[in-house]
KEGU-641073 format. One record per residue (C-alpha): x, y, z; residue in one letter. Coordinates in steps of 0.5 Angstrom, whole numbers, plus 500, padded with zeros to 3 digits. Each point is the difference from the previous one (the first is absolute). Layout:
BEGIN
<pt X="X" Y="Y" Z="Z" rest="A"/>
...
//
This chain:
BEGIN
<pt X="500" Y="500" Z="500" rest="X"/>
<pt X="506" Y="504" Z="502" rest="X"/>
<pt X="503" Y="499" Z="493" rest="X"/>
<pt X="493" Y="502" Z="496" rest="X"/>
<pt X="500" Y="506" Z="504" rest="X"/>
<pt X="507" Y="502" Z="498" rest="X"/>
<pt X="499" Y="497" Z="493" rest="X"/>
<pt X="492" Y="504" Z="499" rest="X"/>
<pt X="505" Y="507" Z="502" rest="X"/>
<pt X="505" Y="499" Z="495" rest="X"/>
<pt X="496" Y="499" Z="495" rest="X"/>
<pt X="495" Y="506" Z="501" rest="X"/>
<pt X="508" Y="504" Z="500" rest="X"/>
<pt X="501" Y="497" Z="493" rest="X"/>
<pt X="493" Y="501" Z="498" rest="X"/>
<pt X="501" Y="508" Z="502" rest="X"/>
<pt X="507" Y="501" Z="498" rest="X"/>
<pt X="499" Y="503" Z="493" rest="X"/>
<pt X="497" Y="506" Z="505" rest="X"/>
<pt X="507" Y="499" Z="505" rest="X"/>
<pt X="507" Y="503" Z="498" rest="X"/>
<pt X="505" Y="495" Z="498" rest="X"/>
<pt X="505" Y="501" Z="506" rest="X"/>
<pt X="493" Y="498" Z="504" rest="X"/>
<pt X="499" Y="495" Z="496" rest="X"/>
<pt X="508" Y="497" Z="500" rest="X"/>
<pt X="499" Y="500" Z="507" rest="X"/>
<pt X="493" Y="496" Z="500" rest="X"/>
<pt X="503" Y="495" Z="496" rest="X"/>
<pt X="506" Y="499" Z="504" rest="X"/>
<pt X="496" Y="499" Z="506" rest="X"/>
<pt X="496" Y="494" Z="497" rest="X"/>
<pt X="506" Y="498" Z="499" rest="X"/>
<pt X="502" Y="500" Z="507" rest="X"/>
<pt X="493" Y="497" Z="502" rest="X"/>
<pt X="502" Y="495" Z="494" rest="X"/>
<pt X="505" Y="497" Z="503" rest="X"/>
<pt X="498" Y="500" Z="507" rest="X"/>
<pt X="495" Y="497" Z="498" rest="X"/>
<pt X="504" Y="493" Z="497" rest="X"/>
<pt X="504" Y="500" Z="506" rest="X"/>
<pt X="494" Y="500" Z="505" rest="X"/>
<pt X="497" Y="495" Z="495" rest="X"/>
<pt X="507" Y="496" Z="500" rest="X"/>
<pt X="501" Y="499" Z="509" rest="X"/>
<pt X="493" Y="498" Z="500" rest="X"/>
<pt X="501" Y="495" Z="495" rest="X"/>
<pt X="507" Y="498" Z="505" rest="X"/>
<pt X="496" Y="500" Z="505" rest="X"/>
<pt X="495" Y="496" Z="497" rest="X"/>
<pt X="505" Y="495" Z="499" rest="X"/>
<pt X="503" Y="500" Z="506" rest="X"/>
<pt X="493" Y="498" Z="504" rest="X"/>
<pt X="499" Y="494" Z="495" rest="X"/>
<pt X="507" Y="497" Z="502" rest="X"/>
<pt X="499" Y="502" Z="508" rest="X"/>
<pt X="494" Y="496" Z="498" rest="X"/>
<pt X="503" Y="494" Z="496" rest="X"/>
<pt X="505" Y="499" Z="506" rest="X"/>
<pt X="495" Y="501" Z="506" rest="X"/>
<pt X="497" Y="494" Z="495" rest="X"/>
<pt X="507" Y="496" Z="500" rest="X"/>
<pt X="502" Y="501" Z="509" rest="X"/>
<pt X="492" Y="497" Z="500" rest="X"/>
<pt X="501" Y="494" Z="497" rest="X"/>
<pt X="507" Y="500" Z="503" rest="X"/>
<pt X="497" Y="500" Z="506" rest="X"/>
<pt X="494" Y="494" Z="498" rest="X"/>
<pt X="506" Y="496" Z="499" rest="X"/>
<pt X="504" Y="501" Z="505" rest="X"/>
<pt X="492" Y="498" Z="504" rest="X"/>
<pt X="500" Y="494" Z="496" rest="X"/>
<pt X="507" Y="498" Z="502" rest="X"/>
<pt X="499" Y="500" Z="507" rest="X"/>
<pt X="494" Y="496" Z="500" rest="X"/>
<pt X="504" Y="495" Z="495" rest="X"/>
<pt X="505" Y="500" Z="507" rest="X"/>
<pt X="496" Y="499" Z="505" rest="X"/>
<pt X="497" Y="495" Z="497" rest="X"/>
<pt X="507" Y="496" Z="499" rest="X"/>
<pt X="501" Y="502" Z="509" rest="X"/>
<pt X="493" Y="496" Z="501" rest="X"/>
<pt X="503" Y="494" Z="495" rest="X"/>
<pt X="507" Y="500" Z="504" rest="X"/>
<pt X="496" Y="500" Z="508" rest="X"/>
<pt X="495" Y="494" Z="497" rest="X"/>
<pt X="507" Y="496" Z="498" rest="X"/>
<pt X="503" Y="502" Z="506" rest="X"/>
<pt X="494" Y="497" Z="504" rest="X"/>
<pt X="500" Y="494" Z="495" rest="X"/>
<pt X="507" Y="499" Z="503" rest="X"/>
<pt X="498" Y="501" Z="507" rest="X"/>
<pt X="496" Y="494" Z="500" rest="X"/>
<pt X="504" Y="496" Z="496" rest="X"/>
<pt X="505" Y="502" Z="506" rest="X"/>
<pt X="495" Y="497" Z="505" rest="X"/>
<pt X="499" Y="494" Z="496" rest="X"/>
<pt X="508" Y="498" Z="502" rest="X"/>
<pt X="500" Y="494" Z="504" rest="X"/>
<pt X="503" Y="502" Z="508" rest="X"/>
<pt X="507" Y="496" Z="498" rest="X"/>
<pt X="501" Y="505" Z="495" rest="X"/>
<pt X="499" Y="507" Z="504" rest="X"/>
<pt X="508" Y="501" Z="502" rest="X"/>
<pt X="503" Y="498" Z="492" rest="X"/>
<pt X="494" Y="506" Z="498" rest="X"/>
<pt X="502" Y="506" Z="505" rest="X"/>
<pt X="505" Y="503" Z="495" rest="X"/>
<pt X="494" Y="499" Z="495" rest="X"/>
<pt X="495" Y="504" Z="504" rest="X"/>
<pt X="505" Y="505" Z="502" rest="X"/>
<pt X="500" Y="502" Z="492" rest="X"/>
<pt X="493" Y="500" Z="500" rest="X"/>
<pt X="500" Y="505" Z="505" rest="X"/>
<pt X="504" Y="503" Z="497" rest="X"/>
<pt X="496" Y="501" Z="494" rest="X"/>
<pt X="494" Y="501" Z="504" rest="X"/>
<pt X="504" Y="507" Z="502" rest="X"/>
<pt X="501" Y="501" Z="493" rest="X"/>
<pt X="493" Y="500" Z="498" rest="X"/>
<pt X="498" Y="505" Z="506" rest="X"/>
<pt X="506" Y="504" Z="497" rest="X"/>
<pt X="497" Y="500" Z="492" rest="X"/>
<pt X="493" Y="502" Z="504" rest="X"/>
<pt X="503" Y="506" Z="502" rest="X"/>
<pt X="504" Y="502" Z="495" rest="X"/>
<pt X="493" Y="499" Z="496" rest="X"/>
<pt X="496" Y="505" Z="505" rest="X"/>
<pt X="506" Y="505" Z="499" rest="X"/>
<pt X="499" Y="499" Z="492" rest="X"/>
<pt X="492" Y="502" Z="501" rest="X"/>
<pt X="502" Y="505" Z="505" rest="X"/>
<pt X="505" Y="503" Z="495" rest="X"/>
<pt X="495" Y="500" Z="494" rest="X"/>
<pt X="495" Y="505" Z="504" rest="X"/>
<pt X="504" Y="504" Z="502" rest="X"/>
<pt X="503" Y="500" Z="493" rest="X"/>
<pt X="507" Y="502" Z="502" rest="X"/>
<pt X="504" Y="497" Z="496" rest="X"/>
<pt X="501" Y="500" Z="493" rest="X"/>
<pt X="497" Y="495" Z="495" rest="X"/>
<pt X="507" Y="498" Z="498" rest="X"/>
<pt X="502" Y="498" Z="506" rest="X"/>
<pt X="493" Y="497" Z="503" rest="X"/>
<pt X="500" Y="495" Z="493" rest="X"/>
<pt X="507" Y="498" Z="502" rest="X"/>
<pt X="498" Y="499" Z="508" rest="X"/>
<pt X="494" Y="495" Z="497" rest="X"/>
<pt X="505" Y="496" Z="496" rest="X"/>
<pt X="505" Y="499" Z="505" rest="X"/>
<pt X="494" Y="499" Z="505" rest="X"/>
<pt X="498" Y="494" Z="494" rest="X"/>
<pt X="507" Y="497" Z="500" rest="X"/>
<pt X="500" Y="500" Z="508" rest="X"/>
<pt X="493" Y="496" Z="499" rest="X"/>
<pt X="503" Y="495" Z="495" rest="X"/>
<pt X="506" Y="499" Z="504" rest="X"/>
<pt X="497" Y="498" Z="506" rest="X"/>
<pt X="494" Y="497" Z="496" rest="X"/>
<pt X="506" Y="496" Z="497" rest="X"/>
<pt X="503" Y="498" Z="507" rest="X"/>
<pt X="493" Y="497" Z="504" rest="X"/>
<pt X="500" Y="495" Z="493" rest="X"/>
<pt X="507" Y="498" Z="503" rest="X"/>
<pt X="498" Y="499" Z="507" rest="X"/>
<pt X="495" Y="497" Z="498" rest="X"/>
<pt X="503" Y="495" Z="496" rest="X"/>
<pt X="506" Y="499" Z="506" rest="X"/>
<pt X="493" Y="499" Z="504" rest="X"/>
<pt X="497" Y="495" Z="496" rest="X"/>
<pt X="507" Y="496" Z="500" rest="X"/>
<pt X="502" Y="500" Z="506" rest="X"/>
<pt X="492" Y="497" Z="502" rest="X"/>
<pt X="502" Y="495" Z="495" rest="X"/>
<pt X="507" Y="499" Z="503" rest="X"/>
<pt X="497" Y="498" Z="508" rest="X"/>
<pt X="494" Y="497" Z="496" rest="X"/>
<pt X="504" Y="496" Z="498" rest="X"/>
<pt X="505" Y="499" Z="506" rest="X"/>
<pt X="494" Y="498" Z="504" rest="X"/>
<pt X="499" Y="494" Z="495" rest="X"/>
<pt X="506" Y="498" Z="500" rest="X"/>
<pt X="500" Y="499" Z="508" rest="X"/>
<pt X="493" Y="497" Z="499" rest="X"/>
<pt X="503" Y="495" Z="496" rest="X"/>
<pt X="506" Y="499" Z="505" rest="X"/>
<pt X="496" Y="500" Z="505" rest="X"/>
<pt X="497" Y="493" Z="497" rest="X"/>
<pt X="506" Y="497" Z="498" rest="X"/>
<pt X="503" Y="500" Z="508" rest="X"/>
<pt X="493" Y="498" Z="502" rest="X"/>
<pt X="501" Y="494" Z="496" rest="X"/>
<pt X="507" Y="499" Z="501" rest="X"/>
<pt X="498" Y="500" Z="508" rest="X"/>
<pt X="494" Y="497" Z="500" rest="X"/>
<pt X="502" Y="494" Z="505" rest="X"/>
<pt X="502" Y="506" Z="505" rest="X"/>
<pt X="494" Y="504" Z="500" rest="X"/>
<pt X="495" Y="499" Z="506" rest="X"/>
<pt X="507" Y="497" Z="504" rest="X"/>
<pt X="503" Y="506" Z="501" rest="X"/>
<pt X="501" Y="504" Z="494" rest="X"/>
<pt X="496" Y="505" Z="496" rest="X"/>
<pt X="500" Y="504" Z="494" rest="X"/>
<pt X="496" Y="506" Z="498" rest="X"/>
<pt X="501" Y="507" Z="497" rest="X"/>
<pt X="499" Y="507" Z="502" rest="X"/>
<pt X="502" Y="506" Z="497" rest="X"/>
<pt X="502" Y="496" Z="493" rest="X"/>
<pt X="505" Y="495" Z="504" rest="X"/>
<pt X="500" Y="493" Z="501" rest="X"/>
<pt X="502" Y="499" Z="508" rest="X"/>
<pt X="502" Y="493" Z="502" rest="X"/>
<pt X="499" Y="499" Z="508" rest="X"/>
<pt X="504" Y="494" Z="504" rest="X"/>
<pt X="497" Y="499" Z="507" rest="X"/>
<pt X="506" Y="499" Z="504" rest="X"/>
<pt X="499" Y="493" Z="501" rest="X"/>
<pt X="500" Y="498" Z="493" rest="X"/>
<pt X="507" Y="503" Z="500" rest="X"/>
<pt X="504" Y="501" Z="506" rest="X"/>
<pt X="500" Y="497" Z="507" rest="X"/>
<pt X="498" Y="506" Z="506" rest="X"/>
<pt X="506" Y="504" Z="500" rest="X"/>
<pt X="503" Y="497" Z="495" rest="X"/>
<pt X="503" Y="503" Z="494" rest="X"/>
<pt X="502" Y="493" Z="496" rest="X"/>
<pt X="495" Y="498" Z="495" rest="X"/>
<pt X="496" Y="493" Z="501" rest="X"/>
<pt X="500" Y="495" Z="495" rest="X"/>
<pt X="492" Y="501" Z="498" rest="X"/>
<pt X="503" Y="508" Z="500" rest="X"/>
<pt X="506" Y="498" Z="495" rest="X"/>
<pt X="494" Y="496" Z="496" rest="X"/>
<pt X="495" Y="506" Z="499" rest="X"/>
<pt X="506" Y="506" Z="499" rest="X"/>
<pt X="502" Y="495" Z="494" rest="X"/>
<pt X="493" Y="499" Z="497" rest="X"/>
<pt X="500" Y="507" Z="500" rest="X"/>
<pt X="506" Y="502" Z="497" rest="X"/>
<pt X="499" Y="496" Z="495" rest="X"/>
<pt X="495" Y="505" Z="498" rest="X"/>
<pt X="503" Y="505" Z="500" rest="X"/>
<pt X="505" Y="497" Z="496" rest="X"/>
<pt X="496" Y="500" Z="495" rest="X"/>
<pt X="498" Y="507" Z="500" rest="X"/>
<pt X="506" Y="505" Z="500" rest="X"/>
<pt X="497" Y="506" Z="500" rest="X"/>
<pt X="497" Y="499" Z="507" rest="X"/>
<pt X="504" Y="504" Z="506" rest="X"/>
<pt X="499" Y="495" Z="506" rest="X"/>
<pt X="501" Y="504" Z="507" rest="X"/>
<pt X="500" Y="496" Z="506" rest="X"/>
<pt X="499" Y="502" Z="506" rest="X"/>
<pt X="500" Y="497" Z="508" rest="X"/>
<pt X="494" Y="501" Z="506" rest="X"/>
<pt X="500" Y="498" Z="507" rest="X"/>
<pt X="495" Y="502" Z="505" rest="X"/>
<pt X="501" Y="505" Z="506" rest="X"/>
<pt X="504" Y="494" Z="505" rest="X"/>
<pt X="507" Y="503" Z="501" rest="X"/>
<pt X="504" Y="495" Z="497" rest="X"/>
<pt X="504" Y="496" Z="506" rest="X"/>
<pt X="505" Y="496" Z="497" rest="X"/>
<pt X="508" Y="499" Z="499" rest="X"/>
<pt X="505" Y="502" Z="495" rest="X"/>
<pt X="501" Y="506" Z="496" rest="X"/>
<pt X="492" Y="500" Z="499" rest="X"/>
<pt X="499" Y="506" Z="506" rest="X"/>
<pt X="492" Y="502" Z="498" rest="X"/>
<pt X="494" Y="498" Z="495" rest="X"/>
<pt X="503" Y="506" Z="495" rest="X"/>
<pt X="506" Y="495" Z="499" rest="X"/>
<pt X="496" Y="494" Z="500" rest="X"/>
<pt X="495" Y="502" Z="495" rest="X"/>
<pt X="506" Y="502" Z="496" rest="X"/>
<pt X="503" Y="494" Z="499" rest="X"/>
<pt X="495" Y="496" Z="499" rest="X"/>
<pt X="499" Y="505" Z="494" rest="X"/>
<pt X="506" Y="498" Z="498" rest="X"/>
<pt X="500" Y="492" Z="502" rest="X"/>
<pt X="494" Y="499" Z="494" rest="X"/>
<pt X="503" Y="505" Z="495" rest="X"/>
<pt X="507" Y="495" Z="500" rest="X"/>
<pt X="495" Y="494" Z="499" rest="X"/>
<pt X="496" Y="504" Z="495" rest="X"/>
<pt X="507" Y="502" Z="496" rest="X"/>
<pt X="502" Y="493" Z="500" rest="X"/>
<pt X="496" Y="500" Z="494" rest="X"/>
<pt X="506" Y="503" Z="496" rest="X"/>
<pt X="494" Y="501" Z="495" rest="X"/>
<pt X="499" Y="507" Z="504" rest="X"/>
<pt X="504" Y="506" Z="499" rest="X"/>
<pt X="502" Y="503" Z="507" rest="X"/>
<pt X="498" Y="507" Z="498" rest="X"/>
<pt X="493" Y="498" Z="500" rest="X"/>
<pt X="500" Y="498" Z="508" rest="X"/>
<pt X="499" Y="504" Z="506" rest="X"/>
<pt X="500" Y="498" Z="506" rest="X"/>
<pt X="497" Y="504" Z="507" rest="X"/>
<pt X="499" Y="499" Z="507" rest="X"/>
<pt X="494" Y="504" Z="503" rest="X"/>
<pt X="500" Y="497" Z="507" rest="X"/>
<pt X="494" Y="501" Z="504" rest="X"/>
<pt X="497" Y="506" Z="496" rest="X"/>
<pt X="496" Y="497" Z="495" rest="X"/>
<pt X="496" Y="496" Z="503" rest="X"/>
<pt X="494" Y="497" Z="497" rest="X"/>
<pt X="496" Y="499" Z="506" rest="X"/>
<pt X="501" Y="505" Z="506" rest="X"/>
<pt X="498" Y="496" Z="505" rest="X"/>
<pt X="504" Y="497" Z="506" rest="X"/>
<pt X="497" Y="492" Z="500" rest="X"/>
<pt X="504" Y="494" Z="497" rest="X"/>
<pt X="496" Y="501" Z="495" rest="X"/>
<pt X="502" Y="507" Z="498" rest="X"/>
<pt X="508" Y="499" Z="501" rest="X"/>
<pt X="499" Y="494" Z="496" rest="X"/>
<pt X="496" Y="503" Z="493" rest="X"/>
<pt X="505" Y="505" Z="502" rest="X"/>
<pt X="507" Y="496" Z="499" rest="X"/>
<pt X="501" Y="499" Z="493" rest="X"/>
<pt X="504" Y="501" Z="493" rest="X"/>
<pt X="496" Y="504" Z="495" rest="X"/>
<pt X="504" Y="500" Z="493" rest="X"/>
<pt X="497" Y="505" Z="496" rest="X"/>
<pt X="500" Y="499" Z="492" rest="X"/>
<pt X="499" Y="507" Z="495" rest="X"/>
<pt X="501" Y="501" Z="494" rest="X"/>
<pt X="504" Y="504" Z="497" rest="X"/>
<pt X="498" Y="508" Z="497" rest="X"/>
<pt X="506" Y="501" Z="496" rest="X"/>
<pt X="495" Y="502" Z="496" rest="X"/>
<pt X="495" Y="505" Z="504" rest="X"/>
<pt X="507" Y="504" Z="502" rest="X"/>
<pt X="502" Y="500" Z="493" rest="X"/>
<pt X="493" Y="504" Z="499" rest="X"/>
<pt X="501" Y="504" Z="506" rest="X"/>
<pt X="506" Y="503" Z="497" rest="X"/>
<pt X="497" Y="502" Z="494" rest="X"/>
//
């Protein structure tokens, strides 16, 4: 409307200008210049601006969608967090399944399962600080897109790392299913070596996944004595013959008397010696074997202290005095895991 105006009057300048002295007229024609030029650079900054308003519009348009996507990623985050925790969960409960045997071989492996459970909670919380971050839009897009990627790997990673201790888990559950196995079957092979002792004196039985013979004292020794009887040389040797016959069953042999102070002569002076040497006297019996490599045997004497029975009739010291041999397999392989 401006520019009608000015365009209106001009005009009607030039209309008159026949009745205007030249000098006017050159005067008038030089401000129409003017007001021409004036007019074309108004009209060249409000097409500038124009231009600039429709690119603040384009990138307004881009840091929206850059902020949609960034959205979608986390989302896309918090659901890897809630698939790691139900793995996590999963290997809890194959934990617990474990036998009792098998707790001590697996310390080191629940310690790393700690160690992870740590590392979940610290992925959570640097997923809240990237949430807090993006409200307060503080950091650059750059720099956030590199923090998710590197947030992305860290979950893979750890992703990756709860495969493989489940994997180790799975292996050491096999390992102990399968040391259980082999001392059942143990357990079968000395109660059909030992078969005409059993209901005289000796008994074989399992816990903890170990095959324990026990010898009533009067299947081996006479009271007080260390020596080891006839019958005693016949039952060591039957079950030596077993062992024998498995190589990687570490034999640990171990002496009990009941709480009566030990009251006899020579270099014996009480019922820790006593114990001891009879350990000793079955574990040279046993050796006679020479099928049997000495490194696999242990002998022990536990006196008084692990009765059976804690009670102080005939019938408690006498259940108490005995000879437990004690047959466990080797778990070469479960440390081996364990190292790992």
């Amino acid at each position: 409307m401006k520019y009608a105006i000015r365009f209106t009057t001009i005009s009607l300048l030039l209309i008159s200008a026949s009745c205007i002295a030249p000098k006017k007229f050159q005067d008038l024609q030089a401000q129409k210049a003017i007001c021409d030029d004036k007019n074309a650079q108004l009209e060249s900054e409000n097409e500038g601006l124009r231009e600039k308003n429709r690119k603040q519009k384009e990138l307004e348009g881009k840091q929206n969608s850059y902020i949609f996507d960034l959205q979608d990623t986390i989302e896309l985050l918090r659901a890897d967090q809630r698939l790691l925790n139900n793995r996590y969960a999963d290997l809890l409960k194959t934990q617990e399944a474990l036998q009792t045997g098998s707790r001590q071989e697996i310390r080191k492996l629940l310690e790393q399962i700690q160690q992870n459970q740590e590392a979940l909670q610290q992925k959570e919380n640097q997923l809240f600080d990237a949430e807090q971050t993006l409200n307060e839009r503080t950091l650059s897009m750059q720099q956030l897109e590199a923090e998710l990627n590197e947030r992305g790997l860290s979950i893979q990673k750890l992703e990756d790392d709860l495969g493989e201790r489940n994997r180790k888990l799975i292996a050491l559950q096999q390992a102990l299913f399968q040391k259980d196995s082999v001392a059942q079957a143990l357990r079968k092979k000395v109660a059909d070596a030992l078969l005409g002792f059993e209901g005289k004196g000796l008994t074989v039985a399992m816990r903890d996944g170990k095959v324990y013979v026990s010898l009533d004292e009067k299947l081996v020794f006479a009271s007080g004595s260390s020596t080891v009887d006839t019958r005693g040389v016949e039952a060591i040797s039957s079950l030596a013959k077993v062992l024998e016959q498995n190589p990687d069953i570490n034999v640990t042999i171990e002496g009990h008397t009941d709480d009566v102070p030990y009251k006899g002569t020579g270099q014996l002076q009480d019922n820790w010696d006593l114990s001891v040497k009879r350990a000793t006297s079955v574990v040279r019996i046993m050796l006679r074997n020479r099928g049997i490599e000495q490194s696999r045997v242990t002998a022990a004497g536990r006196a008084e202290f692990m009765p059976l029975q804690t009670g102080k009739t005939p019938e408690a010291r006498q259940a108490n005095r005995r000879i437990e041999v004690i047959l466990a397999p080797k778990l070469d392989e479960v440390f081996k895991l364990l190292e790992n």
